[in-house]
C-alpha positions in Angstrom: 261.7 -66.5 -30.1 260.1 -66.7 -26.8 258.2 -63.8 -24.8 260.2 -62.1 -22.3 257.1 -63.1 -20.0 255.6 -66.4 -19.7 251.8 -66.8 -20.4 250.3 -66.8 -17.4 246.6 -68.1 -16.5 244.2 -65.5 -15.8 243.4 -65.0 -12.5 240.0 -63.7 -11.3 240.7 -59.9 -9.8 240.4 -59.7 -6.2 236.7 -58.8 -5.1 235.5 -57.1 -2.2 235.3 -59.2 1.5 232.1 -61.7 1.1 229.6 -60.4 2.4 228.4 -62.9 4.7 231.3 -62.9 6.3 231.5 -58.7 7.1 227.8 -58.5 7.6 226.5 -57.9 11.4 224.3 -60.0 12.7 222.2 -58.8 15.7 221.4 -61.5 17.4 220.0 -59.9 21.3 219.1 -56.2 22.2 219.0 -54.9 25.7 215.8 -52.9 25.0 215.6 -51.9 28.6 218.9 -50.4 29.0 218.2 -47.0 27.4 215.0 -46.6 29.3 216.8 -47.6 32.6 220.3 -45.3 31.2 221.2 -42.2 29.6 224.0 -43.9 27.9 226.9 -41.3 27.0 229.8 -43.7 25.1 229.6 -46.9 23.4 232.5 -49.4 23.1 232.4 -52.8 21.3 234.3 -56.0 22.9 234.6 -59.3 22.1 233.4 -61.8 24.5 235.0 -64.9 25.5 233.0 -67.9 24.6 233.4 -71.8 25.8 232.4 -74.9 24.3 228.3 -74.9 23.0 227.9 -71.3 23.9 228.9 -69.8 20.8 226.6 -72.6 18.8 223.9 -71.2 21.1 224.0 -67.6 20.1 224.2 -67.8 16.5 220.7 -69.9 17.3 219.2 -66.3 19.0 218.5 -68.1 22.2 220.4 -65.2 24.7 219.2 -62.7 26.8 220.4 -59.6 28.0 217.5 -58.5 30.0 219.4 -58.7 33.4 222.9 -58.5 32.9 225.7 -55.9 33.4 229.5 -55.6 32.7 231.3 -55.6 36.2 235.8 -54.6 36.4 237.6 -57.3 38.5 241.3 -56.7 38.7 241.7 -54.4 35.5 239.7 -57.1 33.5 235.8 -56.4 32.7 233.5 -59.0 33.1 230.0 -59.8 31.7 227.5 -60.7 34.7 224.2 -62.4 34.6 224.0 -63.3 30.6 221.5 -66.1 29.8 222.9 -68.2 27.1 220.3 -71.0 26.7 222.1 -74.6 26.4 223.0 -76.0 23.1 219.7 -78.1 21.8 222.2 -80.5 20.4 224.6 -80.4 22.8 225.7 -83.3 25.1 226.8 -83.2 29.3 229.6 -81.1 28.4 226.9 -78.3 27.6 227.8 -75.0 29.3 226.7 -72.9 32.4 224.0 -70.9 30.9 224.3 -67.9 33.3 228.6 -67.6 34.2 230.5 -64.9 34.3 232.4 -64.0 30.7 235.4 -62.2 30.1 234.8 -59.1 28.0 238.2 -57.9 25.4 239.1 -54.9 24.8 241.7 -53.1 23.8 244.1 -51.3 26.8 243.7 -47.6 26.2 239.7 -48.3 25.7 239.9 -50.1 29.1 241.5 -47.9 30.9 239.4 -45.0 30.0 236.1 -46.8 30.7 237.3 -48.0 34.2 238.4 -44.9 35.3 234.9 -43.0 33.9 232.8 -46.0 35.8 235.0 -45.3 39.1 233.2 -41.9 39.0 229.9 -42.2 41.0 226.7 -42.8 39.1 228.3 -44.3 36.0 227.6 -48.5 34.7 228.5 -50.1 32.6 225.3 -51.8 30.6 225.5 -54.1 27.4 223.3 -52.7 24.8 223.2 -55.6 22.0 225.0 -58.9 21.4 226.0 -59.5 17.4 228.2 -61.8 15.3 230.3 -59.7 13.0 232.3 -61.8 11.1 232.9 -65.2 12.6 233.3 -63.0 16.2 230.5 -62.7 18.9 230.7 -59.2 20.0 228.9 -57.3 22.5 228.0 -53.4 22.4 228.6 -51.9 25.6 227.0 -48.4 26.9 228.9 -45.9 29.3 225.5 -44.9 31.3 224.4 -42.5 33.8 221.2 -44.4 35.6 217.7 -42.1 34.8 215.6 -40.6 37.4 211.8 -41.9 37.8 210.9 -38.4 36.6 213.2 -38.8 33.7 211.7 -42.0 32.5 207.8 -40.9 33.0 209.0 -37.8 30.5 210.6 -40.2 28.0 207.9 -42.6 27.9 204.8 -39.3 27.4 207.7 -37.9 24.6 207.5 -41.2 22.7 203.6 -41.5 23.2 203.4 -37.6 22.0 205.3 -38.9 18.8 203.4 -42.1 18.1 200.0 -39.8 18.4 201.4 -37.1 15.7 202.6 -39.8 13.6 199.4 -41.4 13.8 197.2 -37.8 12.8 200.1 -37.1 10.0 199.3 -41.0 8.4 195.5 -40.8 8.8 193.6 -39.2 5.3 191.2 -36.4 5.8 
């Protein structure tokens, strides 16, 4: 007699993603960007990498100090990114400070252009990451702050650190 169903090997079950592959990596934060903006929306878009420069940012060597997303002809555009060259790299190494293109999808576009057409409003990248295999940037909808605003934010934080400190220190 033979089984209705052949033996079959076992198979292992199939597990969760790896986790290397779903974690975040931070790799730059735009520390200055919520002292300089009150940001009110956050978006995430992929960035459009050539040659070396993706080899350079899973090395950490970018900055984000100084640059800004900019819209060009219903495409957005990150300005002013420093994206040191590859330390292995050749001639063909890349521009370290161009202009990359910034994907999103339509609808998120769309929504973001038309809130950054309103006056006051920029567009400010708040941290470059890997997720995945992807190099992703976290952009902020913000409203620039006021000197005023930025003296009280910087005394609030200094209030903090000072109760923290009184709350850690043993009498």
């Amino acid at each position: 007699m033979s089984p209705m169903h052949p033996t079959r090997p076992s198979s292992p079950k199939p597990t969760a993603a790896d986790p290397k592959k779903s974690a975040i990596q931070t790799i730059s934060r735009n520390r200055s960007a919520t002292f300089n903006y009150a940001i009110i929306e956050t978006y995430e878009a992929g960035v459009v990498l050539q040659g070396t420069e993706i080899k350079s940012v899973r090395e950490g060597k970018v900055d984000l100090s100084e640059s800004y997303a900019f819209p060009q002809n219903n495409e957005l555009w990150l300005l002013n990114t420093y994206i040191a060259p590859y330390s292995k790299g050749n001639i063909h190494n890349h521009e370290v400070r161009r202009r990359r293109k910034l994907l999103l999808h339509k609808l998120q576009l769309q929504k973001l252009l038309s809130q950054v057409a309103q006056r006051g409003y920029s567009i400010v990248p708040l941290r470059l990451y890997i997720k995945g295999r992807v190099a992703k940037v976290e952009l902020g909808l913000g409203k620039g702050k006021r000197q005023y605003e930025k003296r009280e934010a910087t005394a609030e934080r200094e209030s903090n650190r000072e109760i923290q400190r009184a709350m850690r220190r043993p009498e």
